[in-house]
KEMAR-215629 format. One record per residue (C-alpha): chain; residue number from 1; x, y, z; residue in one letter. Coordinates in nm, 2 decimals, padded with zeros to 4 digits. Layout:
N
+---+-----+--------+--------+--------+---+
! c !   k !      x !      y !      z ! r !
+---+-----+--------+--------+--------+---+
! A ! NUM !      X !      Y !      Z ! A !
...
+---+-----+--------+--------+--------+---+
END
This chain:
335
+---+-----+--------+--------+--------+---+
! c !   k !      x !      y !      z ! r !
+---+-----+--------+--------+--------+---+
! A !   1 ! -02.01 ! -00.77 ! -00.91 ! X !
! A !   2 ! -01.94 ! -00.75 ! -01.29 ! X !
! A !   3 ! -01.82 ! -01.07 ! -01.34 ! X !
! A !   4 ! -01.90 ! -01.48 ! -01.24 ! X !
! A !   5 ! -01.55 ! -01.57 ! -01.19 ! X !
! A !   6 ! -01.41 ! -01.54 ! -00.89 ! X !
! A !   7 ! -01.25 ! -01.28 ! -00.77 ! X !
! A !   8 ! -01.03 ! -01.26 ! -00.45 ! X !
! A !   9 ! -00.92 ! -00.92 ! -00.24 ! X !
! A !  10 ! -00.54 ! -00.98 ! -00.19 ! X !
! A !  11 ! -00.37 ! -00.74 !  00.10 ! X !
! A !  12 ! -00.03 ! -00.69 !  00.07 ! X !
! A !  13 !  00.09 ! -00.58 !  00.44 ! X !
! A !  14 !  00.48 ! -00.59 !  00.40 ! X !
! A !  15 !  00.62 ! -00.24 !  00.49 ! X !
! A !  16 !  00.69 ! -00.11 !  00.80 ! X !
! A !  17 !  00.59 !  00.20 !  00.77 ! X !
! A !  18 !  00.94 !  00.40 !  00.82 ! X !
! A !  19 !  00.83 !  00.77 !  00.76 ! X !
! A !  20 !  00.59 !  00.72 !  01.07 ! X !
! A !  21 !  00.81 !  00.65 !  01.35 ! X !
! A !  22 !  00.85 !  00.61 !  01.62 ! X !
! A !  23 !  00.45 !  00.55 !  01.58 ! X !
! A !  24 !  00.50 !  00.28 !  01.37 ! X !
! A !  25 !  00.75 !  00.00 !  01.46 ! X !
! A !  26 !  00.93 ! -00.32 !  01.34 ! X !
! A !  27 !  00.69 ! -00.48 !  01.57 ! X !
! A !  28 !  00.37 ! -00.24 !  01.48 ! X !
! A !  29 !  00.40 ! -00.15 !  01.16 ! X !
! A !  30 !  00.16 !  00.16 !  01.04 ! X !
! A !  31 ! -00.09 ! -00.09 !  00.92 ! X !
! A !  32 ! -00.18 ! -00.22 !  01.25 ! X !
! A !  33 ! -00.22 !  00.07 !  01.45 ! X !
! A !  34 ! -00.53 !  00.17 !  01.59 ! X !
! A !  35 ! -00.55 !  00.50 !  01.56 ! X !
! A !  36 ! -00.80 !  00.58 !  01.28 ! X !
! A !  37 ! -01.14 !  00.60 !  01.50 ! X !
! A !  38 ! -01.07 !  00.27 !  01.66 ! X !
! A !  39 ! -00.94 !  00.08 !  01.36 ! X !
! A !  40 ! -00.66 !  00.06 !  01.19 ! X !
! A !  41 ! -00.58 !  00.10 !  00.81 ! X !
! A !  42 ! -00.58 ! -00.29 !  00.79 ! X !
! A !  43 ! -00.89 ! -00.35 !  00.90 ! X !
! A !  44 ! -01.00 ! -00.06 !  00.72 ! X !
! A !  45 ! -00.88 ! -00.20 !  00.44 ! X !
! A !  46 ! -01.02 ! -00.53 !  00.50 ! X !
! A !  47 ! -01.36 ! -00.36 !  00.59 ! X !
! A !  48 ! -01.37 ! -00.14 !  00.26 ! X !
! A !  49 ! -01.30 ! -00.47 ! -00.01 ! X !
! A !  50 ! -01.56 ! -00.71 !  00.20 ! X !
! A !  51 ! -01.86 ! -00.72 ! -00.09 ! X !
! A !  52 ! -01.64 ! -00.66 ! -00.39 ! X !
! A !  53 ! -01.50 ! -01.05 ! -00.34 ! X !
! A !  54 ! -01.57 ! -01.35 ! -00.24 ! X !
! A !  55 ! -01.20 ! -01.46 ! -00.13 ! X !
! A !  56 ! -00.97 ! -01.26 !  00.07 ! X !
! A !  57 ! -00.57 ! -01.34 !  00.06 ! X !
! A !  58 ! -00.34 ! -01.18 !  00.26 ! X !
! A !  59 !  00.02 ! -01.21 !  00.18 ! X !
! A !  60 !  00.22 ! -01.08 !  00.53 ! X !
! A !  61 !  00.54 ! -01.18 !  00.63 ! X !
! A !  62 !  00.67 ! -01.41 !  00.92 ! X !
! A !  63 !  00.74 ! -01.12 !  01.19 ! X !
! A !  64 !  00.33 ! -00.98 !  01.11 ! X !
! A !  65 !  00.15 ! -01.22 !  01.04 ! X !
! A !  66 ! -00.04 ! -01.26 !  01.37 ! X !
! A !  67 ! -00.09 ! -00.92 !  01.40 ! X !
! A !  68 ! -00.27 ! -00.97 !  01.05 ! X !
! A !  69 ! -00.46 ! -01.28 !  01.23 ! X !
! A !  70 ! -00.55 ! -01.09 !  01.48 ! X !
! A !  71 ! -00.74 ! -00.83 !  01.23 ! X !
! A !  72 ! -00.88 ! -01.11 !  01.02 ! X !
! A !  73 ! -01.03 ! -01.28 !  01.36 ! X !
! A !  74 ! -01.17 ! -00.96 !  01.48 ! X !
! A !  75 ! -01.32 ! -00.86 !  01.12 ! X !
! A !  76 ! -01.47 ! -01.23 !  01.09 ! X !
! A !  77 ! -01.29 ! -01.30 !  00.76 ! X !
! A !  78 ! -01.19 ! -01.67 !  00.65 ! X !
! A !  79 ! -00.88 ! -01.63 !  00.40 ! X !
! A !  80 ! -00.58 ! -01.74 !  00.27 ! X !
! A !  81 ! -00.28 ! -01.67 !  00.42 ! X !
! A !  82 !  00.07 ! -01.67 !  00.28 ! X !
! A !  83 !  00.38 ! -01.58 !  00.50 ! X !
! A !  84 !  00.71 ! -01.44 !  00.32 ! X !
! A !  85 !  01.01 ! -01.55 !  00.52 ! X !
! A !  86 !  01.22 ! -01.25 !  00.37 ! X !
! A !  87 !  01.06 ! -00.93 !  00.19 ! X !
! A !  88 !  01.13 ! -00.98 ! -00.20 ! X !
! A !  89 !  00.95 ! -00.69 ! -00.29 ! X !
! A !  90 !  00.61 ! -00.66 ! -00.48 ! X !
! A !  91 !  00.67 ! -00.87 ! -00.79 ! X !
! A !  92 !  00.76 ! -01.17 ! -00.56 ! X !
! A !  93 !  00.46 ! -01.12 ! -00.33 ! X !
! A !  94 !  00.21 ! -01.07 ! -00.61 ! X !
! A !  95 !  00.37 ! -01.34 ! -00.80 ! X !
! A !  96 !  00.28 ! -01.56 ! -00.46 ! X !
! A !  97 ! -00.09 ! -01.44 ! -00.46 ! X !
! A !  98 ! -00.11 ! -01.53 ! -00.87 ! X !
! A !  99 !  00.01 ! -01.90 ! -00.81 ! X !
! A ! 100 ! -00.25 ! -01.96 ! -00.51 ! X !
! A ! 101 ! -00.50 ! -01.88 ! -00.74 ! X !
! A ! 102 ! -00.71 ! -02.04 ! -01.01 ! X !
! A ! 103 ! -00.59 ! -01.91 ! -01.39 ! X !
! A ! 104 ! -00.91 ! -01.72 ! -01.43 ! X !
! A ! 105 ! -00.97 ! -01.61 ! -01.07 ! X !
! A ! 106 ! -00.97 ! -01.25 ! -01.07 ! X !
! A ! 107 ! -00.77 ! -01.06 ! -00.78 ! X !
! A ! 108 ! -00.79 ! -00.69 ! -00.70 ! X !
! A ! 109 ! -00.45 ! -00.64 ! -00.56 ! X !
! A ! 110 ! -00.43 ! -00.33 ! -00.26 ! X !
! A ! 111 ! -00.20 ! -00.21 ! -00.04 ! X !
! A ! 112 ! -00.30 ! -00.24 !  00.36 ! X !
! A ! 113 ! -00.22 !  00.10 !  00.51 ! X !
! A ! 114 ! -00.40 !  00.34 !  00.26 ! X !
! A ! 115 ! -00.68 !  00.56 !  00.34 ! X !
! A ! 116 ! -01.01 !  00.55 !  00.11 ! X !
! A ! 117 ! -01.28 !  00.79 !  00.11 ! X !
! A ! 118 ! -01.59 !  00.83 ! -00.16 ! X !
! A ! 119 ! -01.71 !  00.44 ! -00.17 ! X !
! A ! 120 ! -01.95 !  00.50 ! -00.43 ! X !
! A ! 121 ! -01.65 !  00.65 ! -00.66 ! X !
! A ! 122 ! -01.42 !  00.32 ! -00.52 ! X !
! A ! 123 ! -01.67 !  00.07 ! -00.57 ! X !
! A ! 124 ! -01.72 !  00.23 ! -00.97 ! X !
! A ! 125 ! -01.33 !  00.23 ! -01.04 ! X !
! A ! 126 ! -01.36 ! -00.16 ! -00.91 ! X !
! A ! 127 ! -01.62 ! -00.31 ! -01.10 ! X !
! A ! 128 ! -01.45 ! -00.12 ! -01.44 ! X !
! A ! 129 ! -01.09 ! -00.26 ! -01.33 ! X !
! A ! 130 ! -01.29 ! -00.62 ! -01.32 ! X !
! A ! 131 ! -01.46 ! -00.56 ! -01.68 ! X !
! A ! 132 ! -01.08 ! -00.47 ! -01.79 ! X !
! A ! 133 ! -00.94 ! -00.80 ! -01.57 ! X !
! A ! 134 ! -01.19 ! -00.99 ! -01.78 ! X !
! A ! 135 ! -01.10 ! -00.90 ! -02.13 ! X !
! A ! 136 ! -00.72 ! -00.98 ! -02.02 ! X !
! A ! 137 ! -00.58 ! -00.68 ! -01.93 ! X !
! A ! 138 ! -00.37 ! -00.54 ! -01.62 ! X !
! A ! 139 ! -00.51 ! -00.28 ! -01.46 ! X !
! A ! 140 ! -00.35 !  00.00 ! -01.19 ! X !
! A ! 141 ! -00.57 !  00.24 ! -01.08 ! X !
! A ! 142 ! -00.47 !  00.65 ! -01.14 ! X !
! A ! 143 ! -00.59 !  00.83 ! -00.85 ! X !
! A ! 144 ! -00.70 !  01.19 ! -01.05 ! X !
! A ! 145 ! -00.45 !  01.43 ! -00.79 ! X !
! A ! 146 ! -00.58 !  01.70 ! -00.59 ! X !
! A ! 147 ! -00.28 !  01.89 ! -00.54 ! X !
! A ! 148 !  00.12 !  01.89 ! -00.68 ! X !
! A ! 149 !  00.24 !  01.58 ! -00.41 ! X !
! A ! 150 !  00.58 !  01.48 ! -00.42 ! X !
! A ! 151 !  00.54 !  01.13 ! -00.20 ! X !
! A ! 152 !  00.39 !  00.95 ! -00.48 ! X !
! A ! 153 !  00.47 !  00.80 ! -00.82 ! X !
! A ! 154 !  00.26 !  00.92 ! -01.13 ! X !
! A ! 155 !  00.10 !  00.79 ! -01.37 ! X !
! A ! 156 !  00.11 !  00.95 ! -01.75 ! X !
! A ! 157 ! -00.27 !  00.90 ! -01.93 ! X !
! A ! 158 ! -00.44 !  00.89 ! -02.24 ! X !
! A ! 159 ! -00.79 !  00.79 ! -02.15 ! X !
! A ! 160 ! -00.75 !  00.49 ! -02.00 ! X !
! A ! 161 ! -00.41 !  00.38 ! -02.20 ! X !
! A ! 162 ! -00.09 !  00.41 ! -02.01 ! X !
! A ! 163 !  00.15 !  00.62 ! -02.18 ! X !
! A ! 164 !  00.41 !  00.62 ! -01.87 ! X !
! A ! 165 !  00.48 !  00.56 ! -01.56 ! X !
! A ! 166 !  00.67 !  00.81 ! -01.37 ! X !
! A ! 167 !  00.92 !  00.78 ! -01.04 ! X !
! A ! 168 !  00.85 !  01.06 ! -00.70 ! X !
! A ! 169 !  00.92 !  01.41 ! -00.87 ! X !
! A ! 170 !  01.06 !  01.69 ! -00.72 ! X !
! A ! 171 !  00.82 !  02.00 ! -00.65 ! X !
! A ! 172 !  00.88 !  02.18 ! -00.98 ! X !
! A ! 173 !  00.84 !  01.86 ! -01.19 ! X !
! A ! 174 !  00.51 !  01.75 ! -00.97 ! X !
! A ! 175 !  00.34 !  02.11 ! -01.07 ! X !
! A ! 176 !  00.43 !  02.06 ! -01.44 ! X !
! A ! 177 !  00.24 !  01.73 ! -01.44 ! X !
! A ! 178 ! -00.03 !  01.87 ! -01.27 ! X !
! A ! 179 ! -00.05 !  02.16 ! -01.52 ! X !
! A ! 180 ! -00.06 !  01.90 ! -01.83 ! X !
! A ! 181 ! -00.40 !  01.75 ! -01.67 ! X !
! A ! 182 ! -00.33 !  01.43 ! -01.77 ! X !
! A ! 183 ! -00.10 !  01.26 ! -01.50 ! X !
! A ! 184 ! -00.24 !  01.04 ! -01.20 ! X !
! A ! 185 ! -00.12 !  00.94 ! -00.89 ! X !
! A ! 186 ! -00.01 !  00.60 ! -00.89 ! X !
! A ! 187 ! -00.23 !  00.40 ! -00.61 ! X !
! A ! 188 ! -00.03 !  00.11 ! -00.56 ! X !
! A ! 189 ! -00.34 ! -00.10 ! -00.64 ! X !
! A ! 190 ! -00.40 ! -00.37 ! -00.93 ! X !
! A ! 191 ! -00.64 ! -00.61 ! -01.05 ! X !
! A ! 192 ! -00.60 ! -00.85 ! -01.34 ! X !
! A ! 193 ! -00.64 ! -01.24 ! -01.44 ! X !
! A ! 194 ! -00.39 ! -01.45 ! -01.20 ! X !
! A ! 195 ! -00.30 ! -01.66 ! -01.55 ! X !
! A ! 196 ! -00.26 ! -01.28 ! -01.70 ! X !
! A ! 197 ! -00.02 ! -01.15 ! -01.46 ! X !
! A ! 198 !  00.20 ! -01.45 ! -01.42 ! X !
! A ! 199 !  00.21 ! -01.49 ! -01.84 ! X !
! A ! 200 !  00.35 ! -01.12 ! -01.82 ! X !
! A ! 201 !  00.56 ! -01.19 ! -01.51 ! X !
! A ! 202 !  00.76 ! -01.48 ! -01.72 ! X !
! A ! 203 !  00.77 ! -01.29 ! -02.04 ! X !
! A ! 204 !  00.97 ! -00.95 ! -01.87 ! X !
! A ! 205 !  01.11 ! -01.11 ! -01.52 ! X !
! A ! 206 !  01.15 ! -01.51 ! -01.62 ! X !
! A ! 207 !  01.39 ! -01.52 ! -01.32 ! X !
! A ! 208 !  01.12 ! -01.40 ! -01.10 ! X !
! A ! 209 !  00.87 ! -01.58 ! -01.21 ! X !
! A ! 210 !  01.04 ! -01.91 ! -01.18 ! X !
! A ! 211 !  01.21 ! -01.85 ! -00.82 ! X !
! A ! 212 !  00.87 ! -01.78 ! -00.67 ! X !
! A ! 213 !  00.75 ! -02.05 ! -00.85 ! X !
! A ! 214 !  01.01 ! -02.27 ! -00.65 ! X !
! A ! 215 !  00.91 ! -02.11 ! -00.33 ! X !
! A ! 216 !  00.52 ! -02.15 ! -00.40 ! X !
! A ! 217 !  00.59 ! -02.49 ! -00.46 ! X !
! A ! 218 !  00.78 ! -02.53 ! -00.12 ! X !
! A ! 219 !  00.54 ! -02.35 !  00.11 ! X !
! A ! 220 !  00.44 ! -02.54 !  00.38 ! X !
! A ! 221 !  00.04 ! -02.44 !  00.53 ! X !
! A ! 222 !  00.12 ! -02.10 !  00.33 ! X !
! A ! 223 !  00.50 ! -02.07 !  00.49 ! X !
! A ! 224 !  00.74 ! -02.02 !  00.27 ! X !
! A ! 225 !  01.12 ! -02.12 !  00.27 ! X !
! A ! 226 !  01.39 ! -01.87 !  00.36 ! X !
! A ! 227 !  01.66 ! -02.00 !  00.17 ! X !
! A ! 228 !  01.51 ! -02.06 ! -00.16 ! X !
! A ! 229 !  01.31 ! -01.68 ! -00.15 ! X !
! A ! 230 !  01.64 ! -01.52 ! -00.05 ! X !
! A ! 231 !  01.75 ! -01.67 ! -00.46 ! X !
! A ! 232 !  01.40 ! -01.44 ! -00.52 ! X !
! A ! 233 !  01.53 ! -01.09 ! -00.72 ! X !
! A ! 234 !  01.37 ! -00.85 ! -00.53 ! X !
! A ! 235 !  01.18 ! -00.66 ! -00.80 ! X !
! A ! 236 !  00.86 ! -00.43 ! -00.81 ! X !
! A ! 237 !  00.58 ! -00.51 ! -00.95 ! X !
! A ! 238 !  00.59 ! -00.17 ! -01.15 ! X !
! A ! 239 !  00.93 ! -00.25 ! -01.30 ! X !
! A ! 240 !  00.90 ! -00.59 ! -01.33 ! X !
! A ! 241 !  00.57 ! -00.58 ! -01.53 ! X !
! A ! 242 !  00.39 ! -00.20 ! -01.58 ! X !
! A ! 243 !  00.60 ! -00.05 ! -01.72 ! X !
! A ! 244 !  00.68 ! -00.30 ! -01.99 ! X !
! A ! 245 !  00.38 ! -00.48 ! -02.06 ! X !
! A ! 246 !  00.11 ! -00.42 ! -02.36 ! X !
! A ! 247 ! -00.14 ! -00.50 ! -02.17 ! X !
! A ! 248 ! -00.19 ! -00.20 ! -01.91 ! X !
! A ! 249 ! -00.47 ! -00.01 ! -01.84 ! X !
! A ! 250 ! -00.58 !  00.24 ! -01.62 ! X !
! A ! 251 ! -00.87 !  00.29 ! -01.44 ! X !
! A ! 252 ! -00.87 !  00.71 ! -01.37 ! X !
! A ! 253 ! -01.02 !  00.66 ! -01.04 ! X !
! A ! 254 ! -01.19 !  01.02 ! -00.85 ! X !
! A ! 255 ! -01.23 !  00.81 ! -00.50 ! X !
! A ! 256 ! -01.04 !  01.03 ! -00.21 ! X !
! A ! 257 ! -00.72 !  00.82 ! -00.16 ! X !
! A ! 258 ! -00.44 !  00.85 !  00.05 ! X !
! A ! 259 ! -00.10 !  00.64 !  00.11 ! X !
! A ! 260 ! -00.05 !  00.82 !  00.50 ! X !
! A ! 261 !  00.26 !  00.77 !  00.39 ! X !
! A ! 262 !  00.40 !  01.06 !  00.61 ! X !
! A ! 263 !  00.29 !  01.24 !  00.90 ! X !
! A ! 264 !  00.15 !  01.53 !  00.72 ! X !
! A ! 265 ! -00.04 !  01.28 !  00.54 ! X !
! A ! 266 ! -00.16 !  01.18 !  00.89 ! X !
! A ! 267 ! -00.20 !  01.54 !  01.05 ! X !
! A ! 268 ! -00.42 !  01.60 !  00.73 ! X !
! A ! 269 ! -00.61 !  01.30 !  00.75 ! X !
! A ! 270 ! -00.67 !  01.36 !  01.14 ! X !
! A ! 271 ! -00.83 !  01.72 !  01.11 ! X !
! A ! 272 ! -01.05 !  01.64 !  00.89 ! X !
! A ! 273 ! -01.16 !  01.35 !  01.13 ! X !
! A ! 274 ! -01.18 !  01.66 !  01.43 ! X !
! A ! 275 ! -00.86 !  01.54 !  01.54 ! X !
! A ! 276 ! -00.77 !  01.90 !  01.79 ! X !
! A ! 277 ! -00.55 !  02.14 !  01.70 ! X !
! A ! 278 ! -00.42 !  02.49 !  01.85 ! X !
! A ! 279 ! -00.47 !  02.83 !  01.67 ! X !
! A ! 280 ! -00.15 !  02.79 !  01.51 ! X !
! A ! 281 ! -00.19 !  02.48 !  01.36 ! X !
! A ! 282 !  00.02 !  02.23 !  01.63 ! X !
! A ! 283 ! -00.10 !  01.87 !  01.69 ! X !
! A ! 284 ! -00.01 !  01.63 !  01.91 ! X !
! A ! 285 ! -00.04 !  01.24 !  01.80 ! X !
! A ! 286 ! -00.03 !  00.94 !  02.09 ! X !
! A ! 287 ! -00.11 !  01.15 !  02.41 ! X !
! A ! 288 ! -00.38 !  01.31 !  02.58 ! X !
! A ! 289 ! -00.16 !  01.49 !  02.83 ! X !
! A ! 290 ! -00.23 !  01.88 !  02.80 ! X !
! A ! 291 !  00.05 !  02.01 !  02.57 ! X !
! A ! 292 !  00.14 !  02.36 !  02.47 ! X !
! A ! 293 !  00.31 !  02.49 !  02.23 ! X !
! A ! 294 !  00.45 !  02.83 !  02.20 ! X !
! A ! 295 !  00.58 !  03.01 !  01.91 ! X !
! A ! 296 !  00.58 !  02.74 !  01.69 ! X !
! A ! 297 !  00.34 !  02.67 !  01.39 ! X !
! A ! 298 !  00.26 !  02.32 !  01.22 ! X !
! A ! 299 !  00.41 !  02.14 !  01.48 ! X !
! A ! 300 !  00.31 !  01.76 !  01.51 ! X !
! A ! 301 !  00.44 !  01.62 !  01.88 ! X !
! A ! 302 !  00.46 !  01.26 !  01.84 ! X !
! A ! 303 !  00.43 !  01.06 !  02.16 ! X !
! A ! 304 !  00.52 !  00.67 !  02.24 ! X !
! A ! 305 !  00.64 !  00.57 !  02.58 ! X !
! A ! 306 !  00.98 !  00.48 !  02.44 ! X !
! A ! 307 !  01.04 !  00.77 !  02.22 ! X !
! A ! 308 !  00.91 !  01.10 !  02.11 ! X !
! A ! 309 !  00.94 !  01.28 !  01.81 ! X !
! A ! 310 !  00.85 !  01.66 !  01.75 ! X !
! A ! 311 !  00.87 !  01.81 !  01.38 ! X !
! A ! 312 !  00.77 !  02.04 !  01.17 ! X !
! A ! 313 !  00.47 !  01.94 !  00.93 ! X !
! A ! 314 !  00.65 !  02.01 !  00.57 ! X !
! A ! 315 !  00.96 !  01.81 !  00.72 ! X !
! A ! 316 !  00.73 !  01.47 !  00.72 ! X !
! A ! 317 !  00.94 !  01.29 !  00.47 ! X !
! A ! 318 !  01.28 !  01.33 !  00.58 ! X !
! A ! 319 !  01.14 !  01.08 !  00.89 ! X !
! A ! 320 !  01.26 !  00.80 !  00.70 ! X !
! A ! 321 !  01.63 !  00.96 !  00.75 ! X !
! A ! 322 !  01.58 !  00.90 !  01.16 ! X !
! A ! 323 !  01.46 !  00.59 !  01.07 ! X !
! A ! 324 !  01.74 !  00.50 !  00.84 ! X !
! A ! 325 !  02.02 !  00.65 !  01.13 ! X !
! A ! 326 !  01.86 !  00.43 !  01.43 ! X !
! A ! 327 !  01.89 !  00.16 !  01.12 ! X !
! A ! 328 !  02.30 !  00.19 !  01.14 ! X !
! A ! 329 !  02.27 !  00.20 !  01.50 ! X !
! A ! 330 !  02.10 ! -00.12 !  01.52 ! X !
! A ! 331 !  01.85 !  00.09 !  01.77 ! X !
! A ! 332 !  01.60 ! -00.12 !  01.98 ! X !
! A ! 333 !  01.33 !  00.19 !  01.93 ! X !
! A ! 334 !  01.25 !  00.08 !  01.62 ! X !
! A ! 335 !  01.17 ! -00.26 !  01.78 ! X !
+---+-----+--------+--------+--------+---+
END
């Protein structure tokens, strides 16, 4: 690596993955599930970050955690585990990671259920986000976009200066950035000094910073206490600190990325890998029973034993709306 500190791989696996159910559930969230050759984006994850540290910290929370274990166990991996007793978003869960650290330890900061592709580009936009880490900047890594997506945030560019970050667009706004050449997707993933971050973290979000401070303090064997994170605002990391800070850079990263995010994410992801499909485009995910379809086109059948979901392809994101009506319901299929 670039640099003789240490640096630690931190995996944040909170989420539960709501635009993939009923695939993904409360009690097997996207990140665990082992449909990506065998593996699953965590261990993927886990797998792709092993000779860029030479710590790994995972910050879960109490209803995942073993499934985490489980990976970690499998993978061989000694690390540090920290267990949220209540989601708090990501500047909470970072902030967590920051204090577990030494000052100058150096953490790359990744998501758990992404989808990487071109190591050679990855491990290049790593080792120039450490060299950045090391002269005391933050650094988020711009994925350079291959097509107008609405499911992520971007990222506006000059070189590697941030000039702003932007929320989802809508379809029109999404092609305008992509026509300007100079807008990024916005991966999700950091990587900065822990005494960095948290100096940022109390200057923009002093409530935040101190309340997880509290909760750090607290933890018991890397458990944290429900009551005192529940005082925790539950804040991004991209609000809390990105966007305001003067110390952001970007790392314009050409590494094939992907947040499967969505089941056309998924479908996408799964023909390239030979996943079969019929001569209209139709897949079928969780099932090897012989399916047909007829008259239909993009089709994704989704099979679980409990529940079954059939939509078209373009219609991935409104998922989360099922999700969010079996919510109200207080449904046990999305146990």
């Amino acid at each position: 690596m670039s640099s003789d500190k240490s640096i630690t791989h931190v995996i944040l696996t909170g989420g539960v993955g709501s635009r993939l159910w009923p695939l993904s559930r409360k009690s097997r969230p996207k990140q665990y599930l082992e449909i990506f050759e065998g593996k699953s984006l965590f261990e993927m994850t886990v797998d792709r970050n092993s000779h860029l540290a030479n710590k790994v910290m995972v910050v879960g929370n109490v209803d995942n955690h073993q499934l985490s274990g489980k990976v970690m166990e499998k993978t061989s991996t000694s690390y540090i585990n920290i267990i949220e007793a209540t989601p708090r978003n990501t500047a909470a869960a970072i902030a967590f990671a920051a204090f577990a650290s030494d000052p100058d330890d150096i953490l790359i900061i990744t998501p758990s259920d992404h989808i990487i592709d071109q190591m050679e580009n990855y491990n290049k936009a790593i080792n120039e986000a450490v060299l950045k880490a090391n002269d005391g900047f933050i650094v988020t890594f711009g994925v350079i976009p291959t097509k107008p997506e609405t499911g992520y945030g971007y990222i506006e560019a000059e070189g590697d200066n941030v000039i702003s970050f932007r929320e989802k667009p809508n379809e029109t706004t999404a092609k305008d950035f992509i026509a300007k050449g100079n807008f990024l997707w916005n991966s999700g993933m950091f990587c900065f000094k822990a005494s960095v971050l948290l100096e940022e973290l109390k200057k923009f979000q002093p409530d935040v910073y101190e309340k997880s401070k509290v909760v750090w303090e607290a933890s018991k064997q890397g458990f944290l206490d429900l009551n005192l994170s529940m005082e925790i605002p539950s804040i991004s990391i991209d609000y809390a600190v990105m966007e305001r800070s003067k110390k952001i850079k970007v790392v314009p990263a050409s590494f094939s990325w992907s947040d499967l995010g969505s089941f056309e994410s998924v479908y996408d992801y799964l023909n390239l890998k030979g996943h079969s499909t019929d001569a209209n485009g139709n897949m079928v995910i969780g099932c090897d029973k012989h399916t047909t379809f007829l008259g239909l086109k993009n089709t994704i059948f989704v099979y679980t034993e409990t529940a079954n979901l059939i939509l078209q392809k373009e219609s991935s994101q409104d998922v989360k709306d099922i999700y969010s009506e079996l919510e109200k319901q207080n449904s046990d299929l999305l146990n």
